[in-house]
C-alpha positions in Angstrom: 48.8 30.5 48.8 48.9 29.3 52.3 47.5 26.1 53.2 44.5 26.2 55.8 45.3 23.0 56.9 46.8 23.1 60.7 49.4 19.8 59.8 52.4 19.9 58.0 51.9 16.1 57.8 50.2 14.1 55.4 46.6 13.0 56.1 47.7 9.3 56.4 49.6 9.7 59.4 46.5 10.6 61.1 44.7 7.6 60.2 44.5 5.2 63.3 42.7 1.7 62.2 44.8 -1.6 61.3 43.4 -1.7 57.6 41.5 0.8 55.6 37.9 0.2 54.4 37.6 -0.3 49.7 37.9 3.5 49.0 39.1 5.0 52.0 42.6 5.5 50.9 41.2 7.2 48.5 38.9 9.5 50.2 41.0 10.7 52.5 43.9 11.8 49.8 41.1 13.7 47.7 40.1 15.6 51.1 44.4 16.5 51.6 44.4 17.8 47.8 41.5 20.0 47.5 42.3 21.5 51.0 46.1 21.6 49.6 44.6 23.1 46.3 42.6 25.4 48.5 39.3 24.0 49.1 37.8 25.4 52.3 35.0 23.1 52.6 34.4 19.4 52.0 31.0 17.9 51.9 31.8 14.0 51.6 28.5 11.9 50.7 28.8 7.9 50.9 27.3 4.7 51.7 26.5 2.9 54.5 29.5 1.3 55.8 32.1 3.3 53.6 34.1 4.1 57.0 32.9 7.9 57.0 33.1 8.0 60.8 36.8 7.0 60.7 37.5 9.7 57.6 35.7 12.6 59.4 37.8 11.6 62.3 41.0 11.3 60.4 40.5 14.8 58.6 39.4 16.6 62.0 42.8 15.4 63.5 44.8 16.3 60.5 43.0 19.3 59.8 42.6 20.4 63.8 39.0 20.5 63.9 35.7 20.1 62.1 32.3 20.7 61.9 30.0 17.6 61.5 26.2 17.8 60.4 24.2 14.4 60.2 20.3 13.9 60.9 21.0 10.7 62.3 21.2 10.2 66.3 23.2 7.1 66.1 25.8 9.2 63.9 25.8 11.8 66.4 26.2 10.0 69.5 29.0 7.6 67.6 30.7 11.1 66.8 31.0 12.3 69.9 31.6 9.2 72.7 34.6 8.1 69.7 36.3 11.6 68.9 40.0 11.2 67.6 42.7 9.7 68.8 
């Protein structure tokens, strides 16, 4: 089966910030194995102040793009002034 993913790397690599936020470590190695097990979609539901800005944006670059939905206008604008590194 071939991978969808665009990277040969591994999803860390792509993460940019100093530290990583309780559970985002985590996150982000769930998201590589169920694209790596051939997941084509990921729906990723969490709390305020999680850090799912900065794992949208570390997927998207490892990944090479991504399609974000949120309600929220705050989440929208922050999504698109920020985009990945």
């Amino acid at each position: 089966m071939t991978s969808m993913v665009k990277s040969n790397t591994d999803i860390l690599s792509h993460f940019h910030e100093p530290t990583f936020f309780p559970n985002q470590r985590e996150i982000l190695l769930q998201i590589q194995a169920a694209f790596n097990n051939g997941k084509k979609y990921i729906i990723l539901e969490a709390g305020t102040g999680t850090g799912k800005g900065i794992v949208m944006k570390t997927t998207s670059e490892w990944f090479g793009s991504a399609h974000i939905l949120t309600a929220q206008k705050s989440l929208q604008v922050q999504y698109t002034t920020h985009p990945p590194k």
